[in-house]
C-alpha positions in Angstrom: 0.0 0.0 0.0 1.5 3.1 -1.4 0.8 6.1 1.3 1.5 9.9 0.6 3.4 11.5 3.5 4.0 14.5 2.9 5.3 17.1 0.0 8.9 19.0 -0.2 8.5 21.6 -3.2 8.2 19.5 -6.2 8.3 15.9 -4.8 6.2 13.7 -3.0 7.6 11.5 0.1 5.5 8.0 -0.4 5.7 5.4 2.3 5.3 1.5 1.3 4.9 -1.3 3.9 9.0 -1.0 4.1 10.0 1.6 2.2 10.3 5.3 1.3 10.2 6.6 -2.0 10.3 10.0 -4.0 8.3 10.8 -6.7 7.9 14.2 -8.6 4.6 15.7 -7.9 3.9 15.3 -11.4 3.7 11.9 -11.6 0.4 12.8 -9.1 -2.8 13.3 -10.0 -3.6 17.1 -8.6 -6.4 16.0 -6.2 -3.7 13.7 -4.4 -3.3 14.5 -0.6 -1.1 14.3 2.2 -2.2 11.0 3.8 -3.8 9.3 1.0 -3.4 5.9 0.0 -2.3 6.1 -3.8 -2.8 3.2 -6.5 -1.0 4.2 -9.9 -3.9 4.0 -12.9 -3.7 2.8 -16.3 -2.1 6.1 -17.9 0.8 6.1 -15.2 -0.6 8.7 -13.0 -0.8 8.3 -9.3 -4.4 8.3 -8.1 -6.3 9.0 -4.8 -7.3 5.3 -3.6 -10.5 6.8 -1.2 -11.3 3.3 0.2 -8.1 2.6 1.0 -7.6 6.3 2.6 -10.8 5.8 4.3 -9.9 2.3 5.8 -6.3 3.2 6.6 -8.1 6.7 8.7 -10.6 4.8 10.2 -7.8 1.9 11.8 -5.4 4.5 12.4 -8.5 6.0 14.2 -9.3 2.6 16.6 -5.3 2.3 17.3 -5.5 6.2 18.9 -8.7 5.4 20.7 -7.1 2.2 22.1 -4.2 4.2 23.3 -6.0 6.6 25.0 -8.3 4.6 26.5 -5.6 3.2 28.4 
């Protein structure tokens, strides 16, 4: 799962399971956000995966409220 961390100027800073990777901000589609989950579509641009962004929010979500419930 590819996973947008942040931006510096013209590149993006992608997380994989075990990796870190640099892409130009080109290769993104504009509506890509910090945070989202990112599949690569058929033309070679990086797109927003929203079910994946949602699902990856919502257990990141349930690990915080575990943590502060204790």
């Amino acid at each position: 799962m590819l996973t947008v961390d942040r931006f510096e100027e013209d590149k993006a800073v992608i997380f994989d399971d075990d990796r870190q990777m640099i892409i130009g901000r080109d290769k993104l589609s504009p509506d890509v956000k910090e945070g989202d989950v990112i599949i690569i579509s058929d033309s070679g641009v990086y797109i927003p995966d929203n079910a994946g962004t949602e699902r990856t929010r919502k257990d990141n979500l349930g690990l915080l409220q575990k943590l502060l419930n204790k």
